[in-house]
C-alpha positions as CSV (number, residue, x, y, z in Angstrom):
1,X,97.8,222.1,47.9
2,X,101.3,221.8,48.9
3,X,102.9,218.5,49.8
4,X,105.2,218.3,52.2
5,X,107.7,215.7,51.9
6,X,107.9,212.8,54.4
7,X,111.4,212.7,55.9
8,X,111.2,208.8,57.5
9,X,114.3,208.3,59.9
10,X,115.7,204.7,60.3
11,X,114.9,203.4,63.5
12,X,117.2,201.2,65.6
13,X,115.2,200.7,69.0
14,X,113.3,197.7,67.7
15,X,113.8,194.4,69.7
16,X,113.6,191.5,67.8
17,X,114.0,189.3,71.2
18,X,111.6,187.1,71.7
19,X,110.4,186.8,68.1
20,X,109.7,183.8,66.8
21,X,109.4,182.7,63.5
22,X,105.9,182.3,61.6
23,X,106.9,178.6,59.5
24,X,109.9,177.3,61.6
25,X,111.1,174.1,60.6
26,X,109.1,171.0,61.1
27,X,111.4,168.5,62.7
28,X,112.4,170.6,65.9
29,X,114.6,169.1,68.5
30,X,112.3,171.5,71.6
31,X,108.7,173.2,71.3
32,X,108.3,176.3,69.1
33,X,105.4,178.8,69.4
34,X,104.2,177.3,66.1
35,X,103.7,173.9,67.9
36,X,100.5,175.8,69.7
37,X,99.5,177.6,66.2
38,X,96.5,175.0,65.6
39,X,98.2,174.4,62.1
40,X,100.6,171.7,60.6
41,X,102.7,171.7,63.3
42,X,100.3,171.4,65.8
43,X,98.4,168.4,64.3
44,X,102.2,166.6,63.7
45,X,103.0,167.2,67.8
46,X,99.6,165.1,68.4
47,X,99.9,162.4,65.7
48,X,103.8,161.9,66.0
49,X,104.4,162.5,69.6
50,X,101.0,162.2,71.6
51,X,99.0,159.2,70.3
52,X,102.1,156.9,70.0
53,X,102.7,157.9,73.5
54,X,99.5,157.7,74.9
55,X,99.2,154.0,73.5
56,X,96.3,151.6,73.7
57,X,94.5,154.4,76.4
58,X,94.0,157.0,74.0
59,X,90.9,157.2,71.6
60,X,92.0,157.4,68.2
61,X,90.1,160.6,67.6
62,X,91.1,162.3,70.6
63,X,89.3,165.4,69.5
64,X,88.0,168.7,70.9
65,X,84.8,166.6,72.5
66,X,84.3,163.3,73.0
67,X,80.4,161.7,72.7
68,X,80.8,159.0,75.9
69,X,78.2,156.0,76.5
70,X,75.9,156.7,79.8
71,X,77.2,154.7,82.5
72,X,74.5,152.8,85.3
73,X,75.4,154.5,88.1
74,X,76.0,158.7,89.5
75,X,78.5,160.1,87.5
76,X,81.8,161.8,89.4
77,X,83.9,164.3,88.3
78,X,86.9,165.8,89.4
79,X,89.4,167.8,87.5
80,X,93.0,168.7,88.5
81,X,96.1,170.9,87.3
82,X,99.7,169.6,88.0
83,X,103.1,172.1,87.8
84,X,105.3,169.5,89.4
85,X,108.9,171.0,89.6
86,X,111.2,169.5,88.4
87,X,108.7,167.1,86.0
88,X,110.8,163.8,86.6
89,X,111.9,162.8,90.2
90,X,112.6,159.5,91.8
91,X,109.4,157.3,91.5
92,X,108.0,159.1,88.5
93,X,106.9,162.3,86.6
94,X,104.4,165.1,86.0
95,X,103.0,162.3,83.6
96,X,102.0,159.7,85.6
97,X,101.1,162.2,88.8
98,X,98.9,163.9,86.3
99,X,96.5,160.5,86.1
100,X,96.7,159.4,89.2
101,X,95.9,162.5,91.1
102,X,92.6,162.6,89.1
103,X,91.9,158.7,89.4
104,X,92.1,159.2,93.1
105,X,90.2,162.0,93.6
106,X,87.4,160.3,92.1
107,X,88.2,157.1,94.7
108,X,87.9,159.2,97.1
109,X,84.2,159.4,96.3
110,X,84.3,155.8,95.6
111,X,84.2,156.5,92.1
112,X,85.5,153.8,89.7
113,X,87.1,156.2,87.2
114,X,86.6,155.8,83.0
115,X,87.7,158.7,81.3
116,X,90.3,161.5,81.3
117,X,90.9,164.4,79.4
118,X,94.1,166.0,78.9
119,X,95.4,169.3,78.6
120,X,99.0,170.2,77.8
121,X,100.2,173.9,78.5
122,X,104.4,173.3,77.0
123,X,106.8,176.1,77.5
124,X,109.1,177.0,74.5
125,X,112.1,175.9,74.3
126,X,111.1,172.2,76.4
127,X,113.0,169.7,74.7
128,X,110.4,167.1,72.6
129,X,112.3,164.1,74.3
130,X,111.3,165.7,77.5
131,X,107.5,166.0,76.1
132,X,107.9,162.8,74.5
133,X,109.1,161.2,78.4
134,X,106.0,162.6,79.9
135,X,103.3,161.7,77.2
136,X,104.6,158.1,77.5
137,X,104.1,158.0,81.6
138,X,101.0,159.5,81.2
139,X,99.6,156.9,78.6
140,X,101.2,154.1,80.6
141,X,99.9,155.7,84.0
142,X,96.2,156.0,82.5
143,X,96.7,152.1,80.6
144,X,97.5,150.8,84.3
145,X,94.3,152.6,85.9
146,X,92.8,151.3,83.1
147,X,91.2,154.9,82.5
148,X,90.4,156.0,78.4
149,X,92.0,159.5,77.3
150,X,88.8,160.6,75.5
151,X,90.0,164.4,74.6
152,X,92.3,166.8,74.9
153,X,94.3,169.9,73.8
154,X,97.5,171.7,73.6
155,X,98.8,174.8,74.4
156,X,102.0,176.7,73.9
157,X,103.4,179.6,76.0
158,X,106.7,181.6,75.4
159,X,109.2,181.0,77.6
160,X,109.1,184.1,79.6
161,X,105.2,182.6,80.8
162,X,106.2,179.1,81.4
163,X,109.0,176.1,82.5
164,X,108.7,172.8,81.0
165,X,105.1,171.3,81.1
166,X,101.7,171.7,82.7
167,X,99.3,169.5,82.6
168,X,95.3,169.7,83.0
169,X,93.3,166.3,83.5
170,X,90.2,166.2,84.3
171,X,88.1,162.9,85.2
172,X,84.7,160.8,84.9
173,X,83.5,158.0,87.3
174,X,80.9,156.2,88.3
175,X,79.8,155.6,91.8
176,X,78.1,152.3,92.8
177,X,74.9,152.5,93.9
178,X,74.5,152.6,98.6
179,X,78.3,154.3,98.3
180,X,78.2,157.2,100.3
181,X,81.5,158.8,101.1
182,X,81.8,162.4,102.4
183,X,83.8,164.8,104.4
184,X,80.8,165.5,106.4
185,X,79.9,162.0,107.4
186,X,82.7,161.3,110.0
187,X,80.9,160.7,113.6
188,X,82.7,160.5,117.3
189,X,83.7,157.1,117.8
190,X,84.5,156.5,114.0
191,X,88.1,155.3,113.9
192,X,90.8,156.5,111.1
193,X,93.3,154.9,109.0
194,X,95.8,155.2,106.8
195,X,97.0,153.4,104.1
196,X,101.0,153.2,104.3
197,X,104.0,155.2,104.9
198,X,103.6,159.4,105.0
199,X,105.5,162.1,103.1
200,X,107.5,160.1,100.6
201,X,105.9,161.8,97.5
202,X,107.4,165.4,98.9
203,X,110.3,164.3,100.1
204,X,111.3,162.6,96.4
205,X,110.4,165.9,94.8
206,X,112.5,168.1,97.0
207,X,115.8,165.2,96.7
208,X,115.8,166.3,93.0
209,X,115.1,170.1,93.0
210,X,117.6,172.5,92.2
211,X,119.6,174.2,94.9
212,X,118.3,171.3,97.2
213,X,119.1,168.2,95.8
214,X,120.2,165.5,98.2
215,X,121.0,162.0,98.3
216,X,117.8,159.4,99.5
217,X,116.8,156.5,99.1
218,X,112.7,157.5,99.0
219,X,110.6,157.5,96.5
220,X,107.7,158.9,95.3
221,X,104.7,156.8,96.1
222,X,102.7,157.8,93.5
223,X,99.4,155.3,92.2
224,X,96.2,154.8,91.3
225,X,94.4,154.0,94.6
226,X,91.0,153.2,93.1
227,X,91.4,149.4,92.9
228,X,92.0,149.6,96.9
229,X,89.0,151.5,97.5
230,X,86.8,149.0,95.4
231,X,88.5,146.1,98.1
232,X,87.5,148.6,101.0
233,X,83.9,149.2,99.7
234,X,83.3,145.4,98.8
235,X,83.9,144.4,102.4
236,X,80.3,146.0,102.8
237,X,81.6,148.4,105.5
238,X,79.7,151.9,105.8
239,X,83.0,153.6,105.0
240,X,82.2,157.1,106.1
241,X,84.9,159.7,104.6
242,X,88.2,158.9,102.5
243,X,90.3,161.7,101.3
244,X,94.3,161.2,99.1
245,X,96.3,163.4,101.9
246,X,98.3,165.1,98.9
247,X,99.8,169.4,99.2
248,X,99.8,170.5,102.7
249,X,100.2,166.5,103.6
250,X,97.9,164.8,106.5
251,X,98.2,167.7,108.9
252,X,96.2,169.9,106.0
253,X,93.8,166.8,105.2
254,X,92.7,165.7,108.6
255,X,92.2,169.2,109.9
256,X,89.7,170.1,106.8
257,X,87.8,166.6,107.5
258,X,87.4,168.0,111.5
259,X,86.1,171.5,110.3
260,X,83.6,169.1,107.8
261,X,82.2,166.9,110.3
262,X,82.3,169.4,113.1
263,X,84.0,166.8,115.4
264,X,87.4,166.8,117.3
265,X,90.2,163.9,116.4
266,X,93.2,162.9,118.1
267,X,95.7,160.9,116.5
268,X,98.8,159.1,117.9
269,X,102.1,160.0,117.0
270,X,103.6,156.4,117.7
271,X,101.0,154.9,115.0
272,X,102.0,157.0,112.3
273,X,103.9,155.3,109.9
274,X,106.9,157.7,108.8
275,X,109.8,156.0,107.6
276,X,112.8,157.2,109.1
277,X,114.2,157.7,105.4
278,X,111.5,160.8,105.6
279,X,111.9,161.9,109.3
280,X,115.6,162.5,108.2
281,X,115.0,164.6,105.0
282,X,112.1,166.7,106.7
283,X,115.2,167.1,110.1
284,X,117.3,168.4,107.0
285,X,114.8,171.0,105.3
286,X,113.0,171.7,108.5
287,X,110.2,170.5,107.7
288,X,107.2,168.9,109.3
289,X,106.6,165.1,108.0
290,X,103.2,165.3,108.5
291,X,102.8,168.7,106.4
292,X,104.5,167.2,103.2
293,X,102.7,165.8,100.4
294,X,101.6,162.3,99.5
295,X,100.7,160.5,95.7
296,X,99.1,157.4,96.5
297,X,98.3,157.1,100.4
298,X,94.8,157.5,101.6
299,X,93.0,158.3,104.7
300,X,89.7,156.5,105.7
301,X,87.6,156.9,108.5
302,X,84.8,154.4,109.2
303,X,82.6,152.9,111.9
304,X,84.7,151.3,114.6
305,X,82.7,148.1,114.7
306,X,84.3,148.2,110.7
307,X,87.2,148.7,111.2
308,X,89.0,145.5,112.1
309,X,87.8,144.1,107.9
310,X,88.3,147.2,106.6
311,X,91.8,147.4,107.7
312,X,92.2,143.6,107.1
313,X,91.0,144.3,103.2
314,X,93.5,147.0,103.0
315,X,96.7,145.0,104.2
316,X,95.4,142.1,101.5
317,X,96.0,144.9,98.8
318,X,99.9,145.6,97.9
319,X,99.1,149.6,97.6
320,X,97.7,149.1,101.8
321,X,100.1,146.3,103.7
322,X,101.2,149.0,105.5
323,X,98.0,150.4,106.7
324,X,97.1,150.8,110.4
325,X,95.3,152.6,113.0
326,X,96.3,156.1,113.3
327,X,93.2,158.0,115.3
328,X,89.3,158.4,116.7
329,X,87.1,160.9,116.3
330,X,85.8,162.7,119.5
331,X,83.2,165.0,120.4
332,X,85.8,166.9,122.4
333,X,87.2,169.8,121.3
334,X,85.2,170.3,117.9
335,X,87.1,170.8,114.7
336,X,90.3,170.6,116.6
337,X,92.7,167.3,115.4
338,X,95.2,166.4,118.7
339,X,98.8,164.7,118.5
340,X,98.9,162.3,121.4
341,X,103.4,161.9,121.9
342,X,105.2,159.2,122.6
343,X,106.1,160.7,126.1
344,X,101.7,161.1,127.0
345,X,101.7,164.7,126.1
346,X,99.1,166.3,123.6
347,X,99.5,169.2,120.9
348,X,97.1,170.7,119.0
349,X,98.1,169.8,115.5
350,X,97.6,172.6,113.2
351,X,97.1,172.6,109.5
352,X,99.7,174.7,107.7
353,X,99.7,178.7,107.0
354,X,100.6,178.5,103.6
355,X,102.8,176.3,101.3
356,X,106.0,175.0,102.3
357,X,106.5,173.2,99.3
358,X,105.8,174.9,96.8
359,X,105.1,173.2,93.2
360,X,105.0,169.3,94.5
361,X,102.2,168.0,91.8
């Protein structure tokens, strides 16, 4: 049997872009792919960077599953994924937006929230101060809800899939027992309120964002809302619905609660509190106030013969001295919300077609 010889040609088509080292150095000034390799590296990102940052609120396991004592009460859950661009803006960060969110999704059940877990997804090349800066506001956000971080995990994506940091938390609360708080249960008659101002979470974001960045004085008003729902419940009012009017901002929220209930609201545009700081951004983007997001305003809608101490309980709390009347329910026009103007006209108020801000937690 003859051989033939193998003539093997040097090849110079290969990329080497985007290839990344298998043992890079340890002491790395951004994220590496070998931060997400499960190795060294990965367990020297959690006990150098995370757990310091996450303080007193993380467990010190922190593992892949936590084993959590039963609770008296129904358990709540909510989880929630935040790509907030850019992660730091005036008021806060991706951090702390990634614990509150969660915490008041669960209020809005009337959940008093216990645990979190947290997920990282980090994009190569994010610097490890910037990782560092958002660890720490989450582990001070979740200290100041007073909300354990039980587990967790960590990702790492090449930069080509990601920008900066994405986070994944997801929740556990427990309900007290005769709470019962539902889209469904609004009722004609029932009365809604808000909590404070509208649209300065959005508006913050957008001040700082590349190729829009402007000068304002708003900030984001991002918090844990929990604590004023407890104040709310504990007046003994039959609050019906509550609901954190976050993307697509009250014009989104109060239209989903209509479909819900299957009733019709109208709402008055001289009660809603926009500050004029927001009417003037929203003139400059051309945008809608009531269609930008919010971080730490709610929406109630109770019983009108409740609604004089539940609105009283709110303006006692500092996260509601701004809270007021905004609306009724009606059994006209069914799963329709109406703007009442200043000048006695009436528009249908629609919710949004699609996103107009696009990344804003």
């Amino acid at each position: 049997m003859n051989e033939q010889p193998i003539n093997e040609q040097p090849t110079n088509d290969l990329d080497f872009e985007g290839w990344a080292c298998p043992l890079p150095l340890r002491n790395q000034p951004t994220i590496v792919l070998g931060h997400g390799g499960g190795g060294t590296m990965s367990a020297d990102l959690i006990e150098q960077l995370f757990l310091p940052a996450f303080g007193g609120a993380a467990d010190a396991g922190l593992g892949d599953a936590a084993v959590l004592p039963r609770p008296n009460g129904r358990l709540a859950i909510s989880t929630d994924t935040f790509v907030v661009k850019p992660m730091f803006f005036p008021g806060g960060s991706i951090g702390d937006l990634a614990v509150n969110g969660t915490v008041n999704d669960l209020a809005m059940v009337g959940a008093r929230p216990l645990y979190l877990s947290t997920a990282f997804i980090l994009a190569e090349g994010t610097p490890m101060a910037d990782v560092g800066a958002v660890a720490t506001a989450l582990g001070k956000a979740a200290e100041r809800a007073g909300v354990h971080l039980v587990t967790g995990d960590t990702k790492v994506v090449d930069h080509h899939s990601g920008d900066g940091v994405y986070i994944n938390t997801t929740g556990v609360g427990v309900v007290p027992d005769g709470v019962d708080i539902r889209p469904d249960r609004a009722r004609p008659g029932d009365v809604v309120l808000i909590s404070g101002a509208i649209g300065e979470h959005g508006v913050a974001v957008m001040s700082v964002r590349d190729g829009i960045d402007f000068d304002t004085p708003v900030r984001s008003d991002t918090a844990p809302l929990h604590e004023l729902v407890a104040d709310m419940i504990a007046t003994g009012a039959d609050i019906h619905v509550l609901r954190d009017p976050t993307r697509g901002g009250v014009s989104a929220t109060i239209n989903e609660l209509a479909r819900a209930a299957d009733v019709g609201i109208d709402l008055l545009d001289r009660a809603l509190p926009i500050p004029e700081e927001v009417r003037d951004a929203c003139g400059l983007l051309g945008l809608d106030p009531l269609e930008v997001a919010n971080e730490g305003k709610l929406l109630a809608i109770v019983p009108a013969d409740d609604a004089d101490r539940v609105l009283a309980a709110m303006r006692r709390h500092p996260l509601g001295r701004q809270a007021c009347i905004i609306g009724q329910c009606t059994t006209d026009h069914p799963q329709v919300v109406t703007l009442r103007t200043g000048l006695g006209a009436t528009r249908v108020l629609t919710p949004p077609i699609g996103e107009q801000l696009p990344r804003i937690c």
